[in-house]
C-alpha angles and dihedrals in degrees: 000000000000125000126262115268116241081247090053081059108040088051081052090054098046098050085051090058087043088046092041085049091058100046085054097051106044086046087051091042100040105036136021088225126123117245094254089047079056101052086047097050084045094048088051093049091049092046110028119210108000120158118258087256094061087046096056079055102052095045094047099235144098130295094243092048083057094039083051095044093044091054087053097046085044090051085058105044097252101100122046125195127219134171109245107256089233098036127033103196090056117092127219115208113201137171113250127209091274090041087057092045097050089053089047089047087051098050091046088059096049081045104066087034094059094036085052092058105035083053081071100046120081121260100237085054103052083055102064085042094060094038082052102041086047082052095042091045088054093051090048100055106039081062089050093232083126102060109103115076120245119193 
């Protein structure tokens, strides 16, 4: 297989800036949440109830940044806490009904971004893009680049 042209990369670069764009925005429109409140409240709705050690985990960083970030979501009525049924030290982290409404808020808003500009390209061509983003997304992921959640 060839190796990808410095064009190939550089078209690569700038659709993560314009993706990246987009999962800022709706985040900013739909929410008044920060972008790490965000990861957090994604990674929960991806994973359901984890414990706040998993979650650590999941979102690459450290348990206090989860055990900060989770009194803050509390506070607001997205995370909920519960003792582990088996373990009581051990802390269970959920969505709550607000925590579920702002990521569906969120993906609405990507929704009618990404539907906005698909409607201008031509069939045929969202097409391949789907077909290469599905390929690229596979690639990504056996590899585990694509780990870390990103809201």
């Amino acid at each position: 297989m060839a190796n990808p042209s410095k064009g190939h990369v550089e078209a690569l670069q700038r659709a993560t800036r314009d993706l990246l764009a987009v999962a800022m925005r709706s985040v900013d429109e739909a929410t008044d949440l920060s972008m790490p409140q965000m990861r957090m409240l994604f990674a929960l709705h991806d994973h359901g109830t984890v414990p706040s050690g998993v979650l650590a985990h999941v979102l690459e960083v450290s348990g206090s940044s989860v055990t900060r970030l989770a009194d803050r979501l509390g506070a607001g009525g997205y995370v909920q806490r519960t003792d582990s049924p088996g373990n009581r030290s051990l802390v269970l982290l959920s969505l709550t009904h607000a925590g579920r409404e702002a990521v569906e808020a969120v993906l609405r808003r990507r929704e009618e971004e990404f539907r906005e500009a698909l409607a201008r390209l031509d069939p045929e061509l969202r097409d391949q893009l789907a077909a290469g983003l599905a390929a690229l997304h596979e690639n990504l992921s056996a590899t585990s680049l694509s780990r870390a959640v990103v809201a």
